[in-house]
N, C-alpha and C positions, 0 to 999 in steps of 0.2 A: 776246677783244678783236680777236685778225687778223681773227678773220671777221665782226664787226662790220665793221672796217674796212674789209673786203673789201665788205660787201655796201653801205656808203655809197660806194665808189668807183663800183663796176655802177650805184649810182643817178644819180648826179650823171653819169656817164660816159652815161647811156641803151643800157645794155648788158646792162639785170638782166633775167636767163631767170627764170622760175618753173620748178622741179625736179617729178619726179615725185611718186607719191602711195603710200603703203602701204595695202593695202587689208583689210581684215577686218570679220568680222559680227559683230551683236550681238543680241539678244531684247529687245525694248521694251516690251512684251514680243513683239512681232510681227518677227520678221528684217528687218531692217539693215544696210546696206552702208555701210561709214563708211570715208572714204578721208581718211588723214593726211598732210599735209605735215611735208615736214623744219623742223628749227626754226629755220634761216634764214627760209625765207618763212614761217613761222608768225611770226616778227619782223615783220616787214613788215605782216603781215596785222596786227596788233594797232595797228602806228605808223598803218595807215589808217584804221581803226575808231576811234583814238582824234579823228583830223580831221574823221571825217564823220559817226560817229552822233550829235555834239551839234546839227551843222547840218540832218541831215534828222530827226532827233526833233521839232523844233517844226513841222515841217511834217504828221507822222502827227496823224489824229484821236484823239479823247480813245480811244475803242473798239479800238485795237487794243491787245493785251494779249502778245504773243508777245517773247522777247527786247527788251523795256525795263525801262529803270531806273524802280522804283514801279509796276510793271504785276506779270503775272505770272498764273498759273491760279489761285488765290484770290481776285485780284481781280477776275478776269473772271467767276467763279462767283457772289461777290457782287453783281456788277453784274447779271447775267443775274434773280436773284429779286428787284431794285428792280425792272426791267421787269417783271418779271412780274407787280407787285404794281400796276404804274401800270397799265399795259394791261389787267390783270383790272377796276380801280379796286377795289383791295384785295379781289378773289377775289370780286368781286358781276358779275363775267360773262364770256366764256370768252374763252381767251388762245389762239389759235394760236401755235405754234410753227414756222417752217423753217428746218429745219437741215439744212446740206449741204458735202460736204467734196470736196474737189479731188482726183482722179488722180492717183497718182505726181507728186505736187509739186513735190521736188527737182530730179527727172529729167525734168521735162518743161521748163521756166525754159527760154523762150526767148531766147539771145546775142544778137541782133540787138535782140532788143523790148526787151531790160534795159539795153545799150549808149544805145539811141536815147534811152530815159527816165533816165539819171545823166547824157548830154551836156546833159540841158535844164539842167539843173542847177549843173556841174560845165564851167567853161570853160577852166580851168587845164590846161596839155595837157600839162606833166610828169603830175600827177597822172591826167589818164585816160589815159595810156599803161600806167601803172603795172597800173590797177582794169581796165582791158584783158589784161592779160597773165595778171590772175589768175585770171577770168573766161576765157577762152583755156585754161586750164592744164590744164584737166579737161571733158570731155563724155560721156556716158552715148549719145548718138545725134550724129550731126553739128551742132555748133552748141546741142545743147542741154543743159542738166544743169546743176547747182551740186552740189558735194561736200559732205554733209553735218558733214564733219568742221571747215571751215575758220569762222572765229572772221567771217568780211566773210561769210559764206553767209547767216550769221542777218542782216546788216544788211539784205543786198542783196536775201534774198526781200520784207521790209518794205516796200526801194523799191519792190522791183515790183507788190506787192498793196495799195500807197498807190493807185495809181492806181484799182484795183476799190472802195478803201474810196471814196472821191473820189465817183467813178460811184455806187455805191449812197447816198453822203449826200445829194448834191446834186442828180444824176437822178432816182433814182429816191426819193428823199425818203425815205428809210426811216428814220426816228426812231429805234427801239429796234432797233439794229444792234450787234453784237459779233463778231470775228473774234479768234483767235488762230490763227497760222502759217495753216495750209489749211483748218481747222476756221471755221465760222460760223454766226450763227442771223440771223436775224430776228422779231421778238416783233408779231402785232397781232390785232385783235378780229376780224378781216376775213377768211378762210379766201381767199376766192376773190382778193383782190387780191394774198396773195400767191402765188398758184398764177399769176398774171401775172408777176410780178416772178421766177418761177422761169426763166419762158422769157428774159425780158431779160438775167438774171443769166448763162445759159449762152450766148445770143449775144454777147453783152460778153467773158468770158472767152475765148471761142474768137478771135473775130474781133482783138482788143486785144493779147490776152495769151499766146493759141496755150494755152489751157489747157482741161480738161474737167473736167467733174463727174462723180465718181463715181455711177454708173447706180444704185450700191445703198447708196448712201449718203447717197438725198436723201430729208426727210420730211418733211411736213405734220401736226401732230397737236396735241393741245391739250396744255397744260400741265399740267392736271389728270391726265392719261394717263401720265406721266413721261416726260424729255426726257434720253435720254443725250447727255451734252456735256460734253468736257474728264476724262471718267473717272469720272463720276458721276453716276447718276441722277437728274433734279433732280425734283420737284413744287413746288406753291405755296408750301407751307411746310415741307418739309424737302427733304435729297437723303440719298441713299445710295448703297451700294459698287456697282459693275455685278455683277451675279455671276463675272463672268469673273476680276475682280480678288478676290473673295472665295475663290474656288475657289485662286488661287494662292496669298493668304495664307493659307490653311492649308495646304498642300503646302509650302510656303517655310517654315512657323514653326514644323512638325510636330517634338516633338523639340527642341527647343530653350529656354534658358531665358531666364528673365524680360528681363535684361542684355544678349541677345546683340544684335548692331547690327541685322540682320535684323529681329529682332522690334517691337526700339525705332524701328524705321525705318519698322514699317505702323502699330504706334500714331501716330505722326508726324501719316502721311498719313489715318488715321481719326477722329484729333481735327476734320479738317473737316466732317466730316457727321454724323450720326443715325446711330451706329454704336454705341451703350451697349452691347446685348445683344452683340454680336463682338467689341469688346475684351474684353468677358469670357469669351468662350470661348475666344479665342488662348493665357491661359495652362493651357488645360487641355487642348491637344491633346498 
């Protein structure tokens, strides 16, 4: 309670520092750098998240699916084979796919271009002094980076790629649009209009947002071809495991029995797809 107490005097006083960060990695399987704040400001952080994700939530489009309430990678999964199924007009003609994912994400969020877009917003100048200092607290390059650890990271990349979802609905018209976090696709009949809309996509990010597209992680291809996205191979009418994630569930479940949390943890994740044949081979590794 003193240090409750203590951290509403710093606020009211206009005198709260944000503390340093502990840093450590993790496998996502892909390495991770996640920097934790102390639980004073992880306090803070949560009393801001509780103020501003109700008010900038009704501003996101229905399509983005990353850190919201009622969203999520299931539903974005599910949404992505309604498109599919409109765009094909129920698989009677071919669906292009582009899907492309962002650069170092985190660590690229530009301070100045995040600042500019929560002041349009955000007039109250206690509170952007506050969502300044948090923003301020941590950078990967001068100026730039969000800490993947912090509870306002997941808000504040939203805000900033509300602006691209924006630009792609209403510029660039794109209908059958879906993003979660840096991940996104686009779905249409039209192969070549979206090979246009790739170049716009990457002047817009660069010029707006100081952001790139990964060089190898951009594609064009149909739907019928399978489309990895969000960690599962999707087609018309099924999806399945990537192999990469098959490969670790069974190195992960080898040896172990039916109960263990491990195990119960990729059945979990494989009730979402066309997996019969591998849940039954999990219990017999």
């Amino acid at each position: 309670m003193d240090n409750i107490l203590a951290l509403h005097r710093d606020l009211t006083a206009g005198t709260y520092r944000h503390g340093g960060y502990k840093a450590f990695k993790i496998s996502d399987p892909k390495p991770r750098d996640i920097h934790k704040a102390s639980v004073r400001d992880r306090l803070l952080h949560h009393a801001i998240y509780r103020i501003l994700y109700p008010y900038f939530d009704q501003t996101f489009i229905f399509d983005s699916y990353s850190c919201r309430k009622g969203k999520g990678t299931h539903r974005a999964m599910d949404r992505f084979r309604t498109f599919t199924a409109r765009v094909s007009k129920n698989h009677k003609r071919t669906c292009w796919v582009l899907k492309c994912d962002i650069r170092k994400f985190f660590a690229s969020i530009d301070h100045a271009a995040l600042l500019e877009i929560l002041d349009t917003y955000i007039p109250d100048g206690r509170l952007r002094c506050m969502y300044r200092e948090i923003i301020g607290s941590f950078s990967t390059s001068p100026e730039k980076g969000l800490p993947l650890g912090n509870l306002t990271s997941q808000l504040l990349v939203n805000v900033y790629m509300n602006e691209f979802d924006q630009f792609v609905k209403h510029k660039l018209k794109a209908r059958y649009y879906i993003r979660y976090a840096d991940d996104f696709v686009i779905l249409s009949h039209d192969r070549e209009w979206l090979s246009v809309l790739c170049r716009y996509i990457g002047i817009f990010l660069q010029n707006r947002l100081a952001l790139e597209l990964h060089p190898h992680k951009v594609s064009i291809r149909t739907a019928a071809s399978g489309v990895d996205f969000l960690g599962w191979v999707h087609f018309p009418d099924h999806r399945v495991l990537r192999t990469s994630t098959k490969r670790r569930a069974f190195r992960n479940c080898r040896g172990k029995e039916m109960d263990d949390p491990t195990v119960q943890s990729y059945f979990g994740l494989m009730k979402h797809g066309n997996t019969r044949r591998l849940r039954q081979r999990l219990p017999m590794l």
